[in-house]
N, C-alpha and C positions, 0 to 999 in steps of 0.2 A: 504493500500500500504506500502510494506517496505521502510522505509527512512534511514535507512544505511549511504547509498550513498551520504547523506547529513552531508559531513565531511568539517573539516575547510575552503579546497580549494571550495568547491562549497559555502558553505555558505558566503565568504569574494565574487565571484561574483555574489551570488546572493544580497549579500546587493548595491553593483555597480548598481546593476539593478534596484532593489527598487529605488533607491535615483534618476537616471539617463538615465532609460534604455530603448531600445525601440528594438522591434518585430520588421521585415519585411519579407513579403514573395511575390517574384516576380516569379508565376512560378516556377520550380522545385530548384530555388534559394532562399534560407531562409537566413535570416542578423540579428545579433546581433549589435546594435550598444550603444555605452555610452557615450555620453559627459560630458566633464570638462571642461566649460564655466569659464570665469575670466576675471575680469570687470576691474583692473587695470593691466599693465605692470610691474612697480615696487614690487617689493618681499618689505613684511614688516620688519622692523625690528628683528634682532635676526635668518633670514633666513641663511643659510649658501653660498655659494658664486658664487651661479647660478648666471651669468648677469641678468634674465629674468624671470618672472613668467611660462610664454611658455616653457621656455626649463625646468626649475624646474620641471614640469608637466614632459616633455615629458623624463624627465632622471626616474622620477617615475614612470612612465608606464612602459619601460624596461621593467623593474622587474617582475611587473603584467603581460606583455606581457607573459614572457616565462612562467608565471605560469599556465596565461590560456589558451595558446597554448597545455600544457602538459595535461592539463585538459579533454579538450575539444579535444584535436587531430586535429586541424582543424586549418587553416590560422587566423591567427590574425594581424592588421594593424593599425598602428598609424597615422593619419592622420591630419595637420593642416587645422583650418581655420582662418574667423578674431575673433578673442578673446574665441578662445574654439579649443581643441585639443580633437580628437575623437579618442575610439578602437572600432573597428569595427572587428566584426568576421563573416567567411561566412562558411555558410553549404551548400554543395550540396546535398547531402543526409537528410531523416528524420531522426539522429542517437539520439543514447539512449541521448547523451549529448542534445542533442536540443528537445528534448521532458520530457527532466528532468525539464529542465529549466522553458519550457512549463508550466508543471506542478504546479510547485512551485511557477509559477505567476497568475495561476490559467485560463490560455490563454487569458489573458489581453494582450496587446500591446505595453503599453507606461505607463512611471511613474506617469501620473497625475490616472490611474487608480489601480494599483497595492495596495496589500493591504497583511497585515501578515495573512497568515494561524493560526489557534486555533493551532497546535501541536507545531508551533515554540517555546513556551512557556514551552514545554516539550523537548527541546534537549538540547543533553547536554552544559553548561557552555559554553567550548569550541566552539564552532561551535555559541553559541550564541553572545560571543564578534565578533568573527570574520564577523558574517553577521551584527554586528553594527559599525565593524573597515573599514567594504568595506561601509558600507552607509556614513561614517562620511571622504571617502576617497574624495568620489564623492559628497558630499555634503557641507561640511565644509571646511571653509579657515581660523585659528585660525589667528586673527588680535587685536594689543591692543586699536582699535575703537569700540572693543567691549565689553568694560568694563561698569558694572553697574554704576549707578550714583553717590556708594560711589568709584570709579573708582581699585572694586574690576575685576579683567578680567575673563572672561566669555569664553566656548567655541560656538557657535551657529551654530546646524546642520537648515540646509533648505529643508524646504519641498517645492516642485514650487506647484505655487497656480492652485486650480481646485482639489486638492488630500483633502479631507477632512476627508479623513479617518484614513489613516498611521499614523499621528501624536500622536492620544490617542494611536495609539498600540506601539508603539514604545516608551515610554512614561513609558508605562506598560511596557514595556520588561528590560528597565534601571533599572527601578525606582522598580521594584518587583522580577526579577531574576538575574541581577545582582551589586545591590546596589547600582546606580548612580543614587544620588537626582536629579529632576528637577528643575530650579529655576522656571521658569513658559513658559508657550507657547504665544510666540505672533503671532496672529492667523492673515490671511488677510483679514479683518473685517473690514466696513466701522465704526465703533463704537470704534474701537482698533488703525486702519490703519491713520484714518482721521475725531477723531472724532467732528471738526465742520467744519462739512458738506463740506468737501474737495474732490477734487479727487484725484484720484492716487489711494487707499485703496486696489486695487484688487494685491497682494503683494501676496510673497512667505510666508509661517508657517516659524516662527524661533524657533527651542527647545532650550532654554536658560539654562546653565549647567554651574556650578562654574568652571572653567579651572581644578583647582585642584582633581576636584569631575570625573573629566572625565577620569583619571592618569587609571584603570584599562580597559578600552578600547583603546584611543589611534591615532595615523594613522599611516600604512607605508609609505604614503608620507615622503623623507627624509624631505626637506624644511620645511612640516608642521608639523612635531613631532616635529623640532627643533624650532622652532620659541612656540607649545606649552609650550615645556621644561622651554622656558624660561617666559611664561606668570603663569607657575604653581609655579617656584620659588620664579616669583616677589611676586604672592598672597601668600606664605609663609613664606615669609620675615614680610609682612602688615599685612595679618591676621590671625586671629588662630580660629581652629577650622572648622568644615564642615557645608557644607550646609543640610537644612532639604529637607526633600522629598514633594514633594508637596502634600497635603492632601483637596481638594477640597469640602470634607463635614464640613473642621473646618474654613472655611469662611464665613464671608458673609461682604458684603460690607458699607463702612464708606460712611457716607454724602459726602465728598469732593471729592470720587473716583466715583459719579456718572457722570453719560457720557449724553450729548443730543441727540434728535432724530437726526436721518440722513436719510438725501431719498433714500442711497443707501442700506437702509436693506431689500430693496424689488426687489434688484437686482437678475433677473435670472441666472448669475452667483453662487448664491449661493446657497448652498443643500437644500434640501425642509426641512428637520430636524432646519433649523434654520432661512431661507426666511420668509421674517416678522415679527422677533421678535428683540426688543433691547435687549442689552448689555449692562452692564456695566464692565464688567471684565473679563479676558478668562476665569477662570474656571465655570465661567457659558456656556460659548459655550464647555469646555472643556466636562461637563456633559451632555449638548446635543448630541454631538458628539458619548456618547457612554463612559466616561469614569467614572467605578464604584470602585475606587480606594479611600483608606482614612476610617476613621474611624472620628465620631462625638466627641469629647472630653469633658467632663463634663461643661467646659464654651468654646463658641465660641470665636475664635481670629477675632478680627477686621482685613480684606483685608486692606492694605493702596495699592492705584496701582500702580505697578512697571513702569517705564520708557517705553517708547513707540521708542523709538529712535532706 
């Protein structure tokens, strides 16, 4: 199939989608919808001078609004609820645009199933930030509670839990076409999430990314570029130098960073690829998962485990 047609503008909605998105078809009516869920009112620090996270949101969407109105050709609508502000587009017709889109999610439905196509990997640069600028629009909220433990700040894209797949590819798409180390993924693993024997564990993926390592992709969210801007100068004021890319084959784990059993490794919740087995560290679920990234290094580096917080 030619993919052409898969230029910046579709590729920043299709990463919306990825991150957020969900199918509907009622009858000869088909619906696009995206939410942009946000769990606190207050804007963080460093935001610029929206009163409200809602309307921050909804002066950002504008924007996207008429972009994917122009796109798409088709009705586009912003819509409030409680603590998530939704776009919603509706097709009356089967047109090339809603069968594109189709296509490229592979007629999946909803983001817990969605998954990157093998060619995404082959488009260009271009088109490849952009469908990681729309996933990181819809998924990411750059806050400085997210700073590592030497309280270096972190950007943290979200995967919602049930997708177990998206994560290594995306991962791979940073981390090998466009340069952007990973720090590590915190997966929603009873072994990771909760690991003595807690609940709660069945949590969203967080891809953890130096703030300053992530300056080549970005968001058009006003509020949240600017509030990054200023989490990537604090870490360049502090610290020097970038982060490495994660390499999964030049680990292997220390005494101290081992984890105890948990009864929830045998939750049906969780993908047959990994349903009964422990963990002690993501890159070992990283490598279940699918991810063949990294090279062996002539001596292994001992894992020490990163912060779970």
């Amino acid at each position: 199939m030619n993919l052409d047609y898969v230029d910046p503008d579709v590729a920043y909605l299709w990463g919306l989608i990825l991150a957020r998105g969900e199918f509907h078809v009622e009858g000869d009516t088909r619906r696009l919808v995206v939410m942009f869920p946000y769990r606190h009112a207050k804007l963080p620090g460093g935001a610029p001078d929206a009163p409200d996270r809602e309307t921050a949101i909804r002066l950002g969407l504008d924007d996207i609004r008429n972009r994917i109105q122009e796109l798409l050709e088709t009705t586009v609508s912003i819509d409030r609820g409680e603590h998530v502000v939704t776009l919603r587009a509706v097709f009356t017709r089967n047109t090339i645009g809603w069968r594109d889109l189709r296509y490229l999610t592979d007629n999946r439905n909803h983001y817990t199933e969605f998954q990157l196509p093998e060619f995404v990997y082959d488009l260009d640069r271009e088109v490849q930030i952009e469908l990681m600028r729309g996933f990181a629009d819809a998924s990411s909220d750059p806050n400085p509670a997210d700073a590592d433990r030497n309280e270096r700040h972190r950007v943290v894209l979200q995967v919602q839990f049930g997708n177990w797949v998206i994560p290594v590819q995306l991962c791979r798409l940073l981390q090998t076409k466009l340069g952007v180390p990973v720090s590590h993924i915190l997966w929603g693993h009873p072994n990771l999430r909760a690991p003595r024997a807690g609940r709660g564990w069945a949590k969203e993926t967080r891809i953890r990314i130096l703030a300053e390592d992530f300056e080549p992709v970005g968001y058009y969210f006003r509020y949240k570029q600017e509030v990054f801007e200023h989490l990537v100068g604090v870490n360049r004021q502090t610290f020097a130098g970038a982060g490495k890319p994660c390499n999964p084959k030049a680990k292997r784990i220390s005494r101290r960073a081992r984890k105890p059993k948990h009864p929830g490794e045998k939750d049906d919740r969780l993908p047959p690829q990994i349903r009964g087995s422990h963990f002690n560290s993501y890159f070992q679920i990283c490598k279940k998962m699918g991810c063949t990234q990294g090279k062996k290094p002539p001596q292994l580096e001992i894992f020490e485990d990163e912060d779970t917080q």
